[in-house]
C-alpha positions in Angstrom: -10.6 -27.7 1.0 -11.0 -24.2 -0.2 -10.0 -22.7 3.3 -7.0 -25.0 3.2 -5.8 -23.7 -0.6 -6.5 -20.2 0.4 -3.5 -20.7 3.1 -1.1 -22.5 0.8 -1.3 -19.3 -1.9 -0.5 -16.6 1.1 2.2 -18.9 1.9 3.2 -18.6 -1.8 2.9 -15.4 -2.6 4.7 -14.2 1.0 7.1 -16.7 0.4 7.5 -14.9 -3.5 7.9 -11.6 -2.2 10.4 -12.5 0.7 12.1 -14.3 -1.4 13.1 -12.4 -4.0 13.5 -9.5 -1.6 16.6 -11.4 0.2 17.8 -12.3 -3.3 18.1 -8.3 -3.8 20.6 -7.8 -0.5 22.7 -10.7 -1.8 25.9 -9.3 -3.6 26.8 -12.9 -4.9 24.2 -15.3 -5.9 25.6 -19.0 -5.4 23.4 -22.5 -4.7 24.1 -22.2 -0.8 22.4 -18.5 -0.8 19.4 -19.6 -3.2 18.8 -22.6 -0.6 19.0 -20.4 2.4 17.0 -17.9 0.4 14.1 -20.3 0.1 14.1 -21.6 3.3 14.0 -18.8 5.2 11.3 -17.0 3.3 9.2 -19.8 3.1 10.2 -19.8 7.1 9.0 -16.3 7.0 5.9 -16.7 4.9 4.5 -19.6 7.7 4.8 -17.3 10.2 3.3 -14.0 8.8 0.4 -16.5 7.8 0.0 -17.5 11.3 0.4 -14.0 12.7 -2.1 -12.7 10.3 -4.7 -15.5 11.2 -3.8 -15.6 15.1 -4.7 -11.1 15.1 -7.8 -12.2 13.3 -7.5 -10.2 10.4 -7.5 -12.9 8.1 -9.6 -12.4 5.2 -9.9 -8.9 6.2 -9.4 -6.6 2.6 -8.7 -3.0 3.9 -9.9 -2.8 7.4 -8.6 0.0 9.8 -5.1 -1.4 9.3 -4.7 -0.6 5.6 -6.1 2.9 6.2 -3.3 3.4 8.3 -0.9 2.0 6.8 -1.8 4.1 4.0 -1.8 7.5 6.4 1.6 6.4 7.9 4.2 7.5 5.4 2.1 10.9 5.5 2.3 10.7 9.2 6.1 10.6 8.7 6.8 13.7 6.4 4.3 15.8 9.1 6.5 14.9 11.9 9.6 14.9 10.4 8.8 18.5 9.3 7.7 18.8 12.9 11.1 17.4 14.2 12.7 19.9 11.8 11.4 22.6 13.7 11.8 21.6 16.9 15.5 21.5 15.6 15.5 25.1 14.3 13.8 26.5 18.0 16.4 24.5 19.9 19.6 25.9 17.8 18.0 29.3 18.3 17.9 29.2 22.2 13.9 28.5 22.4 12.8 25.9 24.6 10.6 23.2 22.7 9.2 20.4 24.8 6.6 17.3 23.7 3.9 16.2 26.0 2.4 13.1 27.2 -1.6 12.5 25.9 -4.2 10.3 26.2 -5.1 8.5 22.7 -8.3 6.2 22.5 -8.5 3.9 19.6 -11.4 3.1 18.1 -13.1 0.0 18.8 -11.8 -3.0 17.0 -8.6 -1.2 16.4 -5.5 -3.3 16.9 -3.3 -1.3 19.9 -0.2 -4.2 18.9 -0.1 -2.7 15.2 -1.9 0.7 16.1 1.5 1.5 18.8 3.8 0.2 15.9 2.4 2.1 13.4 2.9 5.0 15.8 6.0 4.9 17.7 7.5 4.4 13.8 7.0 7.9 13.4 9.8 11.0 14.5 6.6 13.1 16.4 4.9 10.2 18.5 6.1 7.0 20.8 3.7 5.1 22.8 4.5 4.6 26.4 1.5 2.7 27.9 -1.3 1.0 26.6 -4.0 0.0 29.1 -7.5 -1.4 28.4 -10.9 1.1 27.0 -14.2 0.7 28.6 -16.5 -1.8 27.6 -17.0 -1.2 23.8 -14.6 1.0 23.3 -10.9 0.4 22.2 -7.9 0.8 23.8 -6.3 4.1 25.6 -2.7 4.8 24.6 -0.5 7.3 26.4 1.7 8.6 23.6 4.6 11.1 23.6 3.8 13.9 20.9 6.3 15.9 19.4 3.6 18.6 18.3 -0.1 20.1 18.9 -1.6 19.1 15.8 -3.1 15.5 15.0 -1.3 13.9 12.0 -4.1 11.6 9.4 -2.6 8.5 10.8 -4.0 9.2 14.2 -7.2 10.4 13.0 -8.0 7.0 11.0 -6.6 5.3 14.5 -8.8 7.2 16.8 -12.2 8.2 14.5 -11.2 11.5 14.9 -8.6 13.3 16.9 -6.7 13.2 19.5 -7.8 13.6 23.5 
């Protein structure tokens, strides 16, 4: 019973925050638009609950995931700032190339929200993803804009990059 409640208040409390989200891109608020409102965001909130439980992170409270979701947005300024230069060089007549590099997660790191977290950034886009050795995580082959590991990749790797 208490696994069973658990579900129904993540499905209430996504179904909260999605709803009132939509309710904020809605210039009018009518009875059609609350209706479709709710019904889509408890649509919504089913689904993230199932995609939560079905990646196994259910009941998980700040695993590797939330300590890159809370590197990514600094991840973003470093490679924005990165993309910024790149910019300048180019403008100014200087060649400035990325590369292609091997990055191994660490083990029990997620490579479906590991790739997302970093193709969602201006310096890095992951091209291939192919299975680590046995107890070791996966090996991405990411495009880097720059030399220089961001946090985001550190907390995704245990370290650095390869």
């Amino acid at each position: 019973m208490m696994r069973w409640s658990g579900a129904v208040v993540n499905i209430v409390a996504w179904w909260a925050v999605l709803f009132v989200l939509n309710l904020m891109f809605i210039s009018t608020v009518s009875e059609l638009e609350l209706v479709v409102a709710a019904a889509t965001g408890l649509l919504a909130a089913v689904a993230a609950c199932a995609v939560i439980k079905a990646s196994g992170t259910a009941g998980s409270r700040g695993g590797p995931w939330a300590r890159a979701l809370l590197a990514w947005p600094g991840a973003v300024l470093a490679d924005t700032g990165r993309l910024a230069a790149a910019t300048v060089r180019a403008v100014r007549g200087r060649k400035f190339r990325g590369r292609f590099q091997k990055v191994e997660l660490k083990a029990g790191t997620g490579s479906a929200w590991a790739c997302a977290l970093l193709s969602a950034t201006p310096g890095a886009y992951v091209v291939d993803v192919r299975p680590g050795a046995a107890g070791f995580g996966d090996v991405l082959t990411v495009h880097v804009l720059g030399d220089s590991a961001t946090a985001l990749e550190g907390v995704l790797t245990g370290g650095g990059r390869s």
